[in-house]
N, C-alpha and C positions, 0 to 999 in steps of 0.2 A: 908660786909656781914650784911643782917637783921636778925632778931630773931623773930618768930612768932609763938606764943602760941596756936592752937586751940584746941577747946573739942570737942568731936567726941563720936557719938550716936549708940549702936548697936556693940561697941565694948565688949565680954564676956569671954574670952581665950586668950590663948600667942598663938593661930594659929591667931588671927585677929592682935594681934599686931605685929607679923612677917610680915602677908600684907600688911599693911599700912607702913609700915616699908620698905619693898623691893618698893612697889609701888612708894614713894616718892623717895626714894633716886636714881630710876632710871631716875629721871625728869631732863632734865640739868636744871643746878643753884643750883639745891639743894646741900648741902654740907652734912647735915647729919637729920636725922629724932631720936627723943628720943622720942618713944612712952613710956606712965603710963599706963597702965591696971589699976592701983591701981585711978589714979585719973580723967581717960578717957582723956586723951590728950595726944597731941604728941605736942614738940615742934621742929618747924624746922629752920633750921641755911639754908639761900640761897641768893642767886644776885637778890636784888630786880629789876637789868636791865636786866637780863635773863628770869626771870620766876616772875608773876604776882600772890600775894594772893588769887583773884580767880580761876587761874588756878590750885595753889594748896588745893585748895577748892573743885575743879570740879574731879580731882583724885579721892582722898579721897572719892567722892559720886560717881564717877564710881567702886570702889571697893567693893564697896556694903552698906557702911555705911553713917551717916550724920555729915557732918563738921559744927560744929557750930562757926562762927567767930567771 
C-alpha cells in the first residue's frame, strides 16, 4: 500500500468532506480516504498497481473541487 497526501481547493463543510470521502473510497485500490477540513487534505492509503495518483487526482476534480498534488 502507498500513502498520498494531497491538498484540495474549494473544500468549506463536512458535506465536501463526506464527498471526497465517498468519492475516493469507491475507486478500486483505494483502501481508505482521511479527509482535514481543518487543513484542506485528504490523505489516501491505495495499490499504487491498481489505481494511478493522477487518477486519483482527476476524481477529486470531477467532484467539483481542485486537487493539488
Amino acid at each position: 500500500m502507498e500513502s498520498k497526501t494531497v491538498y484540495i481547493k474549494g473544500m468549506n463543510c463536512m458535506g465536501c468532506v463526506s464527498s471526497i470521502k465517498n468519492v475516493l473510497e469507491k475507486l478500486p485500490g483505494v483502501e481508505s480516504a482521511e479527509v482535514s477540513l481543518e487543513d484542506a487534505c485528504v490523505t489516501i492509503q491505495y495499490d499504487a498497481v491498481s489505481i494511478s495518483v493522477d487518477q486519483l487526482k482527476k476524481a477529486i476534480d470531477n467532484a467539483g473541487f481542485e486537487a493539488i498534488i
